[in-house]
N, C-alpha and C positions, 0 to 999 in steps of 0.2 A: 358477514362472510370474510374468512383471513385472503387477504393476497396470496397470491404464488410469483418463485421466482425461478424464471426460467434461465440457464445459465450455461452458457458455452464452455465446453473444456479447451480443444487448442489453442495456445495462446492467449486464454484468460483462465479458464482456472488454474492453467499449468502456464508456465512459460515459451513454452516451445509448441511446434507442431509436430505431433506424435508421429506421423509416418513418414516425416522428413529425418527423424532420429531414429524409427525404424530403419531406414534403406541405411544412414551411418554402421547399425551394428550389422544388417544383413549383408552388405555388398564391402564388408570392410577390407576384406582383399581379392573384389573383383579388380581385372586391368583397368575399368574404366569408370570408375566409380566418381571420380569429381566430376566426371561429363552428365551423370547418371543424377547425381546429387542435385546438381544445375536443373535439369530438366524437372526434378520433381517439384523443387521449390516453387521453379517457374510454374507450374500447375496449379501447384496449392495458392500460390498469392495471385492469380488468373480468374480461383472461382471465389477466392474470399473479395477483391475488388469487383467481383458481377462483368468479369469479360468473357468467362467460359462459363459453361452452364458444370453443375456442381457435378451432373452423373457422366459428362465427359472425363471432367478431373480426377475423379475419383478411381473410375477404370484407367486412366490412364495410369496413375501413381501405382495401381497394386500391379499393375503387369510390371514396372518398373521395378518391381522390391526384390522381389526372389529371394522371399525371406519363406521362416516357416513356425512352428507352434516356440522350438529352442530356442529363438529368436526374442518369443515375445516374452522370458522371464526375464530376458537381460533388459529390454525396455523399459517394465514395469518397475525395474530395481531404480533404473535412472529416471523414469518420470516421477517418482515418490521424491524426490531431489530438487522437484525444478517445479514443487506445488508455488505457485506466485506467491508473493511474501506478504502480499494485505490477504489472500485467504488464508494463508497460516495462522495471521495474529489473529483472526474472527473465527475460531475453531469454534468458540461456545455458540456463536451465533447458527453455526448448522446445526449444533444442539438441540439448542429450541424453538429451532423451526423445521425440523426434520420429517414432518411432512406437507410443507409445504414448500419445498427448496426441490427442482426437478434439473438434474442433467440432461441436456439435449443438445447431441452431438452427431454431427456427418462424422466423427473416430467409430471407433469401434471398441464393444463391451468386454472382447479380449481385455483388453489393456486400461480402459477406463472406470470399471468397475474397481479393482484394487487399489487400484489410487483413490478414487475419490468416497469410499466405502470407512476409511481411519477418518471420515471428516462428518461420520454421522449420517450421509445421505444414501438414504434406502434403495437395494436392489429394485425395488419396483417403480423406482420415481427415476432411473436411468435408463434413458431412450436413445439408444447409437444403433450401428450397425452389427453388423457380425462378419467372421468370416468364413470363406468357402475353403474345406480340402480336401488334397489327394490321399490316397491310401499310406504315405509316406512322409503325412501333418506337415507336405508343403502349401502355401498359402495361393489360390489359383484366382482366387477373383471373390465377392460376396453377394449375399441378399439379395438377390435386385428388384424380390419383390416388398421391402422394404423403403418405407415411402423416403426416409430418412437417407436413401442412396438415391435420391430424385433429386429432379430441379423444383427447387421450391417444396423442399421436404420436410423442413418443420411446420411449415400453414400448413401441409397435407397432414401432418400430425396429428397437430394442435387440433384440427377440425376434426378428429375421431376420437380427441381425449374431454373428457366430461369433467371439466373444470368451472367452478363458479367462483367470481368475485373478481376482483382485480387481477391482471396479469402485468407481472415487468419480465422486462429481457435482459439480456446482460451478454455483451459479446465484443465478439473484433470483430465481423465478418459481414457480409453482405445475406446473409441466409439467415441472420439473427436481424437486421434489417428487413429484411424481406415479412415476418413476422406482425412489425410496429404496421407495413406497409401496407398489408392486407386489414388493419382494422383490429386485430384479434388481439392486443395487447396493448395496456391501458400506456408505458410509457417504454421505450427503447432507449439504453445507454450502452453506448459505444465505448467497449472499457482498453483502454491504450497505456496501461502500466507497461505490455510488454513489445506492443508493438501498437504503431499507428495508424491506420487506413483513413487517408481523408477524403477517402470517396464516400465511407462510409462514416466517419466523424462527422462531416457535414450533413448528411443526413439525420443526425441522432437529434433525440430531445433533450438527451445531456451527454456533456463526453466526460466518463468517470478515470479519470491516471490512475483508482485505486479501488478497491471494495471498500475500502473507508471510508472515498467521496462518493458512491453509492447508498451506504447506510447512513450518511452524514444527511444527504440531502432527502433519503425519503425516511425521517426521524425514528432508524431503527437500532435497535441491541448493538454495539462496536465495541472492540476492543483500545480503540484511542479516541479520547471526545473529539477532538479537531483532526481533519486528514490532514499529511503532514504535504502533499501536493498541493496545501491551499498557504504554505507557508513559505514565503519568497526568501531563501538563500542567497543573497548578495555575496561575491566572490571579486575584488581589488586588488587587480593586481598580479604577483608574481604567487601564484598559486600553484604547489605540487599536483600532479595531475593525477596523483592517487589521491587526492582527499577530495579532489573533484568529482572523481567517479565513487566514491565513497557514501559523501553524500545525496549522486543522484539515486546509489543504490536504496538508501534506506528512504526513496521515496520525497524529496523534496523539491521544489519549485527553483532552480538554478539559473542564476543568469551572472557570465562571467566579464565583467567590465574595467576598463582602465583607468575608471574616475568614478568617484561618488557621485551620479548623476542627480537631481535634483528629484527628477521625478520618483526615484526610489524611495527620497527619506521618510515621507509618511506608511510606507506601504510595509517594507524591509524587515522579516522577522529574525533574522541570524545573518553574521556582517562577517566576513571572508577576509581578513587584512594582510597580504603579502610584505614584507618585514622592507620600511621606507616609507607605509605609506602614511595619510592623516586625516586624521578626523576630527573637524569642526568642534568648537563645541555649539556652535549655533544646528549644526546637522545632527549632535547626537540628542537635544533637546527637542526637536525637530519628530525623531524617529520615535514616536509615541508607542510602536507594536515590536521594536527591537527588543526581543528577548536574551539575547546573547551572542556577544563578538570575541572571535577568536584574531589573534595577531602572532605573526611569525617573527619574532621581535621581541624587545623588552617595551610593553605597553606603556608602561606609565609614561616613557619619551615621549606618543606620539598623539594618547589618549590619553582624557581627560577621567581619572577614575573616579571621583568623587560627583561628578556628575551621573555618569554608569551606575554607582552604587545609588543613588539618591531617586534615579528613575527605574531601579528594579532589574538592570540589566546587567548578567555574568560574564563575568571579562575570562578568557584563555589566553597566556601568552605562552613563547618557548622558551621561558629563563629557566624553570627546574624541566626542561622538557631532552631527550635527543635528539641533537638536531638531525640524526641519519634516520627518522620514523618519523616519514613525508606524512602520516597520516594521525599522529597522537594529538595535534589543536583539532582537527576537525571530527576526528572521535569524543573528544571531552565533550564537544560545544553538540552534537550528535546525542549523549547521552543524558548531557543533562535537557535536553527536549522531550525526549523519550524517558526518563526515570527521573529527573529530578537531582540528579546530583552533580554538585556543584564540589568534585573532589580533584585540589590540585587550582583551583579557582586566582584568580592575580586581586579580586577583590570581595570576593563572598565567604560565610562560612561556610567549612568544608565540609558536606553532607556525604555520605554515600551508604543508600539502602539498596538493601534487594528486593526486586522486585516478587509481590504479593497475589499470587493469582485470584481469582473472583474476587476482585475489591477494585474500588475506584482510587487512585490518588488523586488530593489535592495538594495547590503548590497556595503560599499565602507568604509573599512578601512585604514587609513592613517597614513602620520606623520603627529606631530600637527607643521604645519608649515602655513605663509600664501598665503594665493595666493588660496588652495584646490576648496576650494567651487567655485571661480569665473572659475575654470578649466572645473568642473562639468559641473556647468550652459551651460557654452559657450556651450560644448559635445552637451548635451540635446536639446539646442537654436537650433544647427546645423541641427540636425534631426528633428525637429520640433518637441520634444517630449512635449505632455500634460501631465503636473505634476497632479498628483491628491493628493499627500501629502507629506510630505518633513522635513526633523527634522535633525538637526546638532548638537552633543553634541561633548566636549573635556576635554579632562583629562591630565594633564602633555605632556608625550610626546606623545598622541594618537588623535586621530580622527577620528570622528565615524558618518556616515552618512546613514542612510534612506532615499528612496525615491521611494514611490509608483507609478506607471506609467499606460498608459494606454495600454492595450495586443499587441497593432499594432505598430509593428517598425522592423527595418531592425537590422539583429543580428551584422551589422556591428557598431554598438552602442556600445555592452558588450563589444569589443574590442578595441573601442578607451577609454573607461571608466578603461579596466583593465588597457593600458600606458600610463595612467597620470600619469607624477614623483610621487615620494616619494609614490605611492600606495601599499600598506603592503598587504591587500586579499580582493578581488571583487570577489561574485558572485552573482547570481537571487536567492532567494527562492523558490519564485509561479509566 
């Protein structure tokens, strides 16, 4: 029997909560609108930490909107905007699990069905609310005899829907909680890319920062092999505060410190350097999982390249860079994570592809010695992998290969590809 996966829209499939950006465009030039504003939030974040019961909140918030039908095309336009960014990159993934993938939401079908309907998931597998109107498609109040306007309205759900096999949850909220709590769902993850509830994190069987760390850990279809929240960004130093929120946007593990702490250097996958500062070469020998350091500064002064290169790891500095675009090191260093490319690079060759949709890349770092490529090939020959794109650049004593593939192959592949001699660091991106 397939799993199903049960998945909350406010706040995790989208970024926002929908009726807290409704009352924005309904009441946007009532007199009292920020007092108004205030009160709904307070509402909504009352029944998602389990202090108000959900069918208080709920009535409270729609007396509050004094919105109406004209209202909710302007919503739909901006919630289509604000779909969270790891379900964007897993589009395939609602693909082909399209019936098995159920929205279950205290929102309402107005507004959630066209948003989340371009992602593959079926009018009938979406369970929210509705709304109630007047003769003049103002919005007066909804459903109430819909169990999903209740306290404890998903297990009221859940227990009239005829589902076999496995059940996951996927939410922020205490009502996707409420789910694991009743027994009816085999695991609950507490998804906090766009917000956190540690009322309800603590409670979870895992806390997912992403839909990537959801598919990652229960070994499903993704659009990136590794979530990039399990990838520690190390930031030293005098760091613009746009390449800061940069990086936490595209999703990564941040932590901003004054010193190269010790305890990071094993762990640290991408190194932050504000222009002054230095790095060991005992620490960057050290940092076995550092994929790539970026420096606001002329590296070579303060880093050792020749080690960098010899351990596999892509140096960014700002000598061909502007220095008035706070964010072009931490975009380079951002890019070649996510695609591989290593353009503009202070010690790598300069790669820069576009990316390949349905296809896997692999990154395969080397010595620049000969014999590499025909090692590859044979690997790929043996499995009968279909190359869809393939690029080989070398720079002194390095070697740098791309090669885009197609989804379907046995993972005993990545393995014979990481122990080809002289291989310095292999892994899949997407």
């Amino acid at each position: 029997m397939k799993p199903h996966f049960i998945i909350d829209f406010d706040s995790t499939f989208t970024q926002v909560e929908a009726l807290d950006e409704l009352a924005r465009i309904s009441l946007k030039n009532h007199p009292d609108r920020e007092s108004i504003y205030q009160q709904i939030e307070d509402l909504t974040n009352q029944a998602m930490e389990g202090k108000l019961s959900f069918g208080e909140s709920l009535t409270g918030r729609v007396k509050l909107l004094n919105a109406n039908k004209n209202h909710l095309d302007l919503l739909i336009k901006h919630l289509k905007k604000k779909v969270s960014s790891s379900f964007q990159r897993n589009k395939l993934f609602f693909k082909k699990h399209a019936d098995e993938v159920l929205i279950v939401s205290g929102g309402f079908k107005e507004f959630i069905t066209p948003v989340v309907t371009p992602y593959h998931i079926k009018k009938k597998n979406i369970y929210a609310n509705t709304f109630v109107y007047d003769k003049d498609d103002n919005i007066i109040g909804y459903d109430a005899e819909n169990p999903l306007s209740q306290e404890n309205g998903k297990v009221k759900l859940l227990k009239q829907m005829p589902i076999s096999g496995d059940i996951y949850g996927i939410g922020d909220g205490h009502s996707d909680f409420q789910l694991k709590e009743s027994g009816m769902i085999k695991k609950f993850f507490a998804f906090t890319e766009n917000i956190e509830r540690k009322t309800v994190a603590e409670k979870a069987d895992h806390v997912a920062p992403s839909f990537d760390e959801f598919l990652y850990v229960s070994d499903l279809p993704r659009a990136i092999s590794y979530p990039k929240n399990r990838i520690l960004c190390l930031l030293i130093g005098d760091v613009p505060e746009e390449s800061i929120e940069l990086l936490k946007k595209d999703g990564f593990s941040i932590r901003h410190k004054t010193s190269f702490e010790e305890k990071y250097v094993k762990d640290v996958g991408m190194l932050l350097l504000g222009d002054g500062e230095h790095i060991s070469d005992e620490q960057l020998r050290g940092a076995v999982k550092l994929k790539t350091i970026g420096y606001y500064g002329i590296a070579k002064e303060k880093i050792n390249l020749d080690i960098c290169t010899e351990m596999g790891m892509v140096v960014f500095d700002s000598v061909k860079a502007n220095p008035s675009n706070k964010t072009f090191i931490a975009r380079r260093m951002a890019d070649f994570i996510n695609t591989g490319t290593t353009h503009m690079s202070a010690n790598f060759p300069n790669l820069q592809l576009p990316k390949i949709a349905e296809s896997h890349r692999l990154v395969h770092i080397h010595k620049n010695v000969p014999g590499i490529m025909s090692k590859i090939t044979k690997v790929l020959a043996k499995h009968q992998i279909n190359i869809v794109g393939q690029f080989l650049m070398t720079k002194s004593k390095i070697g740098y290969v791309i090669t885009d593939i197609d989804t379907k192959y046995d993972k005993s592949l990545l393995k014979e590809l990481r122990k080809i001699e002289h291989t310095i660091k292999f892994r899949v991106l997407y």
